[in-house]
FIVEX-535181 format. One record per residue (C-alpha): x, y, z. Coordinates in nm, 4 decimals, decimal comma. Example, Ala and Ser with C-alpha at 12.3 -4.5 7.8 and 13.67 -1.06 7.14 Angstrom:
! residues 2
<r><east>1,2300</east><north>-0,4500</north><up>0,7800</up></r>
<r><east>1,3670</east><north>-0,1060</north><up>0,7140</up></r>
This chain:
! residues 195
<r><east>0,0251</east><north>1,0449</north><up>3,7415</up></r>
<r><east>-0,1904</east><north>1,3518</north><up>3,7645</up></r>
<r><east>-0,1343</east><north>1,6514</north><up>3,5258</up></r>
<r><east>0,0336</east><north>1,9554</north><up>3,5868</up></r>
<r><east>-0,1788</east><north>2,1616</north><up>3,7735</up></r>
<r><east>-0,3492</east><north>2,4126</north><up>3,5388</up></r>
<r><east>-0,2935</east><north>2,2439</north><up>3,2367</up></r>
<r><east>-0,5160</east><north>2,0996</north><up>3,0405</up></r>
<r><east>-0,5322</east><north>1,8228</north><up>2,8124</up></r>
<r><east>-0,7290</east><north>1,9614</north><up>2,4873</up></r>
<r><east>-0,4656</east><north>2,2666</north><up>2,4987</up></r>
<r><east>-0,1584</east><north>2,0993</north><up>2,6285</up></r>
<r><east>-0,1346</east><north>1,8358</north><up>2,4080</up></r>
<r><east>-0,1860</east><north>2,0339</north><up>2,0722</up></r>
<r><east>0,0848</east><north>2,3029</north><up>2,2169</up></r>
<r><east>0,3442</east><north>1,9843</north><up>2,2634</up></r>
<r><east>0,2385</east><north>1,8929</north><up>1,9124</up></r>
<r><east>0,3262</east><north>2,2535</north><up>1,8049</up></r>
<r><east>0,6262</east><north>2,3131</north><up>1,9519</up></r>
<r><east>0,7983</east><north>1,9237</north><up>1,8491</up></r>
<r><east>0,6692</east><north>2,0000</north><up>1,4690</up></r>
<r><east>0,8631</east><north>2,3455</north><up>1,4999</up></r>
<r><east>1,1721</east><north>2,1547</north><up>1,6974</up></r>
<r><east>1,1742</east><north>1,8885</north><up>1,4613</up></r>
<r><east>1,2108</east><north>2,1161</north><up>1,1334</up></r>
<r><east>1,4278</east><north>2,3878</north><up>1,2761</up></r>
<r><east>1,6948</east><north>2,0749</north><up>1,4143</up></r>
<r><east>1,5664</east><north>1,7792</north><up>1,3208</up></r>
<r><east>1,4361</east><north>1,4885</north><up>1,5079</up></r>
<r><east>1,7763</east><north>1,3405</north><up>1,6602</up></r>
<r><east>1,9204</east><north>1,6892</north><up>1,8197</up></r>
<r><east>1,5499</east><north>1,7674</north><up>1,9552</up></r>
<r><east>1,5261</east><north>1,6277</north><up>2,3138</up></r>
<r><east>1,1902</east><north>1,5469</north><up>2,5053</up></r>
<r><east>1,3384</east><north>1,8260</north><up>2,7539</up></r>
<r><east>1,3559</east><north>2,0954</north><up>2,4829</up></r>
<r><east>0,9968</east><north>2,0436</north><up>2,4007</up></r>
<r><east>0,9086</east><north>2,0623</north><up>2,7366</up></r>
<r><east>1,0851</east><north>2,3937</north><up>2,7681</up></r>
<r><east>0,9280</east><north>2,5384</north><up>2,4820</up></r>
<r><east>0,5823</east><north>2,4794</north><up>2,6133</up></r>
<r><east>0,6722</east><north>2,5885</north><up>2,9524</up></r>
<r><east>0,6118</east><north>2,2606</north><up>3,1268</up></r>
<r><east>0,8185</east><north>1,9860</north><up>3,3456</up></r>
<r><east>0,9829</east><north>1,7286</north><up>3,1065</up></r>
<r><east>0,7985</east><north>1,4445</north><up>3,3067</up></r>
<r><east>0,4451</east><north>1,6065</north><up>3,1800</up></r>
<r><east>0,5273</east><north>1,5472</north><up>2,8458</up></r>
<r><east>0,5031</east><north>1,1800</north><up>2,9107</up></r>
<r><east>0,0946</east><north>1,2700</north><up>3,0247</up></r>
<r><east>0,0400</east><north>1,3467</north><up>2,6442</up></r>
<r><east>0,3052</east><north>1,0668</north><up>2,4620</up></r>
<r><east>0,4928</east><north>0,7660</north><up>2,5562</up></r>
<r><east>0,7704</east><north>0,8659</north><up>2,4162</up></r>
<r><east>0,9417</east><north>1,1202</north><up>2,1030</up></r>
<r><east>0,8792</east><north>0,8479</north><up>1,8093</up></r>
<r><east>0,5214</east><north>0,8248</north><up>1,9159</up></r>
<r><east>0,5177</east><north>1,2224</north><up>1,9377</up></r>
<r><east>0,7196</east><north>1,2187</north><up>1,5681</up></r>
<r><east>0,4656</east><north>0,9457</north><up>1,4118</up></r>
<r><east>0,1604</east><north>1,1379</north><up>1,5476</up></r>
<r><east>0,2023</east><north>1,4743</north><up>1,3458</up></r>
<r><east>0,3469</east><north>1,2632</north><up>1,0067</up></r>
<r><east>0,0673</east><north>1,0764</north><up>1,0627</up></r>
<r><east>-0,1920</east><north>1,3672</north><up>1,1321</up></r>
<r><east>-0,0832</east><north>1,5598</north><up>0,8268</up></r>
<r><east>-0,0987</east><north>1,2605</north><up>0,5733</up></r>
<r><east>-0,4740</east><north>1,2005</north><up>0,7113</up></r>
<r><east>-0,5221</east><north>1,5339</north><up>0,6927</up></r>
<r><east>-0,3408</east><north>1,5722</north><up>0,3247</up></r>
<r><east>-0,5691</east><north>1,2671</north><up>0,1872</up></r>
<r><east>-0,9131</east><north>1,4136</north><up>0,3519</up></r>
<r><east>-0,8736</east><north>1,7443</north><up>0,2086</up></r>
<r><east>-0,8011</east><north>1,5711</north><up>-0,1453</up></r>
<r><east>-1,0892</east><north>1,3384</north><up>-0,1211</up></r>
<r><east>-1,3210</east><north>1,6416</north><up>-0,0720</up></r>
<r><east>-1,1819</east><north>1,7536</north><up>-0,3996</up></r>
<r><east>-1,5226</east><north>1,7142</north><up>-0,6584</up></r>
<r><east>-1,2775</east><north>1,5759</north><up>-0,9468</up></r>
<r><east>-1,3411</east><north>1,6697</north><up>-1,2750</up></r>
<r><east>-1,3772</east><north>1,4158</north><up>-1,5438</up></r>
<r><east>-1,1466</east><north>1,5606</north><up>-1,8043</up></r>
<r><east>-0,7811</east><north>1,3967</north><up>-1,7332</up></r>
<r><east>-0,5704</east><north>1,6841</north><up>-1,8287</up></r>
<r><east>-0,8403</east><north>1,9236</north><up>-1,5810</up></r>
<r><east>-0,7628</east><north>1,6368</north><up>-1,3016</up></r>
<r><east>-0,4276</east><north>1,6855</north><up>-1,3346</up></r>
<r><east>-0,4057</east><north>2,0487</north><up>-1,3341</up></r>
<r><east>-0,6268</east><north>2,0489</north><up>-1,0373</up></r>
<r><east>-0,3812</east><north>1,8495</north><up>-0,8398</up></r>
<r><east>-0,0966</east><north>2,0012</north><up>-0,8912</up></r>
<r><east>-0,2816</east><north>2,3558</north><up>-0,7567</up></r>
<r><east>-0,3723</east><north>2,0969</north><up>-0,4952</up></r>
<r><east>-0,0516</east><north>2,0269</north><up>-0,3882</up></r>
<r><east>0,1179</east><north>2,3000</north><up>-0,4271</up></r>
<r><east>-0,1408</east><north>2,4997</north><up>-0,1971</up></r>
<r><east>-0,2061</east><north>2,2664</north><up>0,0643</up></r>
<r><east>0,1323</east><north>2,2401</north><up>0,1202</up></r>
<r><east>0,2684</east><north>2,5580</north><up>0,1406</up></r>
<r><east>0,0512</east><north>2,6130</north><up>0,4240</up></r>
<r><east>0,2203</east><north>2,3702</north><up>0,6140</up></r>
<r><east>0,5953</east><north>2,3933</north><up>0,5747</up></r>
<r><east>0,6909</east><north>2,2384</north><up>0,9036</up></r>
<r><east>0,4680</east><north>1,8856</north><up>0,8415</up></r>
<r><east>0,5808</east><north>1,8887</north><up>0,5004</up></r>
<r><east>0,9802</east><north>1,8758</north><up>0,5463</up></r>
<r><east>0,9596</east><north>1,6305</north><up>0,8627</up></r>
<r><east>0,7147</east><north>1,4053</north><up>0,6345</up></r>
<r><east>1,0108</east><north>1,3983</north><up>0,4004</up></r>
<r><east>1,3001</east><north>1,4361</north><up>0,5673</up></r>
<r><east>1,2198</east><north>1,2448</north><up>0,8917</up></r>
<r><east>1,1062</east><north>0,8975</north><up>0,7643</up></r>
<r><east>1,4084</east><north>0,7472</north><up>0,8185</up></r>
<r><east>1,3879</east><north>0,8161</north><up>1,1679</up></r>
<r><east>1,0485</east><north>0,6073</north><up>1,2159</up></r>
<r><east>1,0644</east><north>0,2801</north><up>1,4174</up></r>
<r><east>0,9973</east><north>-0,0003</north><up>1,1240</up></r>
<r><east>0,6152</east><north>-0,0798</north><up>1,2067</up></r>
<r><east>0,5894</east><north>0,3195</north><up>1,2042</up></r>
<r><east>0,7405</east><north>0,3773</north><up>0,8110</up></r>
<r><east>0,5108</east><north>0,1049</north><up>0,6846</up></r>
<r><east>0,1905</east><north>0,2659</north><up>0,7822</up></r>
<r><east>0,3038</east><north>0,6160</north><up>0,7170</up></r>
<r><east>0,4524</east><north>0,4630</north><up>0,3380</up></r>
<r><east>0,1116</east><north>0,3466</north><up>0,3211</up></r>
<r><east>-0,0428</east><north>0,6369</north><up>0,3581</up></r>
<r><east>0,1842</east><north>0,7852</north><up>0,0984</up></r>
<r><east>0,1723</east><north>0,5618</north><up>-0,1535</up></r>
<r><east>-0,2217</east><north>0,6240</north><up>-0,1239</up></r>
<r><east>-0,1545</east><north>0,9928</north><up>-0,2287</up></r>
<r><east>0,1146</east><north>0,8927</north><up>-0,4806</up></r>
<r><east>-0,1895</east><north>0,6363</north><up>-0,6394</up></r>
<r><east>-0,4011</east><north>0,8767</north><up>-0,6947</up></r>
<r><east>-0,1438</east><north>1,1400</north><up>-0,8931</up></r>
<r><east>-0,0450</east><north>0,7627</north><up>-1,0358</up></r>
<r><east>-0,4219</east><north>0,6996</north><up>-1,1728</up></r>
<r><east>-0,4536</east><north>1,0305</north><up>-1,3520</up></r>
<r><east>-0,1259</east><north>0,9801</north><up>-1,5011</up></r>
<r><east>-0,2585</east><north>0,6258</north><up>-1,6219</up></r>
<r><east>-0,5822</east><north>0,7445</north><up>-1,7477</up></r>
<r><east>-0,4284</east><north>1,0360</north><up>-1,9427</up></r>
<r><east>-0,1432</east><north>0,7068</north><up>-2,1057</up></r>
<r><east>-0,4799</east><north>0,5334</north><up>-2,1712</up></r>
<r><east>-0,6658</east><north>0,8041</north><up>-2,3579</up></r>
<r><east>-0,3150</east><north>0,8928</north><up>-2,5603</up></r>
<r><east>-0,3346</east><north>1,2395</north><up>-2,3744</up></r>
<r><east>-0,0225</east><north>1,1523</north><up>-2,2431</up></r>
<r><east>0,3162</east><north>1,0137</north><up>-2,3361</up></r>
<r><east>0,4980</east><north>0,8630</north><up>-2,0153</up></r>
<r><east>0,7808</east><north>0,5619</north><up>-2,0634</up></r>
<r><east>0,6987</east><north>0,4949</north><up>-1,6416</up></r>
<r><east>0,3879</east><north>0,6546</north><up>-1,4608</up></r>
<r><east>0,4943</east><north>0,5392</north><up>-1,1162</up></r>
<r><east>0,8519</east><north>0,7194</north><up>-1,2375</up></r>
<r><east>0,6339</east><north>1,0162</north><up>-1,3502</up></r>
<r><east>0,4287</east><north>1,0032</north><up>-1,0536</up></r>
<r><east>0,6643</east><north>1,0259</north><up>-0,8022</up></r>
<r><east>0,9177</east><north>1,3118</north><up>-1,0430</up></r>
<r><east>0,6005</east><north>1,5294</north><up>-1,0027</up></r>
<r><east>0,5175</east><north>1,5026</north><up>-0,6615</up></r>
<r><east>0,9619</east><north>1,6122</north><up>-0,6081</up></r>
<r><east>0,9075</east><north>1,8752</north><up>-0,8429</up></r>
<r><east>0,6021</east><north>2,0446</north><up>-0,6812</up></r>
<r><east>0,7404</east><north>1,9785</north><up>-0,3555</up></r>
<r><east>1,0186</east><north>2,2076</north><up>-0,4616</up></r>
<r><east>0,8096</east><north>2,4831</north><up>-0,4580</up></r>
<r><east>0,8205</east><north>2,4896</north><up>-0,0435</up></r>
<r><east>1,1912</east><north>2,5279</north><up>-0,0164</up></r>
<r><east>1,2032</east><north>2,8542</north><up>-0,2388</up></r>
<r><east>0,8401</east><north>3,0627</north><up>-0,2367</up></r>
<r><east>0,8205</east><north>3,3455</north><up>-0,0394</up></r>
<r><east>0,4825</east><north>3,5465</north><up>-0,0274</up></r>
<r><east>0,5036</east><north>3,8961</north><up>-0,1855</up></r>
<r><east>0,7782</east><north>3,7566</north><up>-0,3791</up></r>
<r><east>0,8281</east><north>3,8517</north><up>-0,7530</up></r>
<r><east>0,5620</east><north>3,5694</north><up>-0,8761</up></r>
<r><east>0,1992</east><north>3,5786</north><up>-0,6590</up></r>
<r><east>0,0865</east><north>3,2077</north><up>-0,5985</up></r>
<r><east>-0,1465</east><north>3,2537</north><up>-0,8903</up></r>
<r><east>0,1371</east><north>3,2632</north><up>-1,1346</up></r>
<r><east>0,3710</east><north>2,9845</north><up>-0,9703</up></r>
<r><east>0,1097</east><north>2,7448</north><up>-0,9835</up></r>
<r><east>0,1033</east><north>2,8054</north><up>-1,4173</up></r>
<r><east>0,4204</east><north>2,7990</north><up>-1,4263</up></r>
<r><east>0,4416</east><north>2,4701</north><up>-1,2526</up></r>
<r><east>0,1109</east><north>2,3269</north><up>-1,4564</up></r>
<r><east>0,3085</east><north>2,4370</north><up>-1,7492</up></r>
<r><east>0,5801</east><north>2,1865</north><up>-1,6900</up></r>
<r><east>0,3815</east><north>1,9257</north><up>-1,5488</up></r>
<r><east>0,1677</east><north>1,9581</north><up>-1,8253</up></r>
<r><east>0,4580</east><north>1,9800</north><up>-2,0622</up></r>
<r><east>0,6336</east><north>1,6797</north><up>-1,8798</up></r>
<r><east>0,3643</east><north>1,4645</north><up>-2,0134</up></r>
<r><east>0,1821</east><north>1,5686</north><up>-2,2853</up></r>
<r><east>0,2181</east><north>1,3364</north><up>-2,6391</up></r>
């Protein structure tokens, strides 16, 4: 089938991605038909199908995209050898990099359980590579008696929820600048593990 004329495929398909990311976290996955998509990029509802087989390959693309892009911009990280500093500097991570990206970061939580099965495996795969490396500081800091933690994968994955709490209420120009949330939230991270 030949594509819609005057469209093209390097702007198309990243304004589909756009507007099913902003579907998907303003409705959610289930109420957000291939239709509606195609209506908020202004195409036919048969073009979409030029760009994805289907909505759960659309869905798995952008969880997928933002947990390759999520790990790549932590690998670039230079990581400091001092624990406590490698700890610090991941929670600033995370709390940054995702509050750019509010969208990606509530349907990479909240939409996993709409995944087909082979889909949730690789994308729990790709999270459990982020949660492993959060899970490894934690460890080295129990090892060096820097830290005091009765479960680091518990620990691990309490952090990660806490930060991510920081999306749902943070408002720019608010009464803390980023600056000071991200103390605040070292603070008790820091305070959540320390001996």
């Amino acid at each position: 089938m030949a594509r819609t004329q005057g469209s093209h495929s390097d702007i198309t398909g990243p304004r589909i991605r756009k507007a099913a990311l902003g579907l998907f976290a303003r409705h959610g996955y289930a109420a957000v038909s291939m239709r509606q998509i195609a209506a908020e990029v202004g195409v036919q509802a048969g073009a979409l199908y030029n760009y994805t087989p289907d909505k759960q390959s659309l869905l798995y693309r952008l969880m997928y995209e933002h947990m390759q892009e999520l790990l790549s911009a932590y690998d670039q990280l230079e990581k400091p050898a001092d624990t406590a500093e490698a700890l610090r500097q991941f929670v600033g991570f995370h709390i940054r990099f995702h509050l750019q990206r509010p969208d990606e970061v509530f349907i990479a939580y909240m939409e996993l359980r709409n995944l087909t099965p082979d889909n949730f495996s690789e994308l729990e795969a790709l999270r459990r590579t982020y949660e492993d490396a959060l899970e490894a500081i934690l460890q080295d800091g129990q090892e060096a008696g820097l830290f005091d933690i009765a479960d680091t994968k518990i620990a691990t994955l309490a952090v990660i929820a806490m930060l991510n709490g920081v999306m749902t209420w943070y408002r720019s120009g608010g009464r803390l600048s980023l600056d000071e949330v991200e103390r605040v939230y070292w603070d008790m991270v820091r305070r959540s593990v320390s001996a």
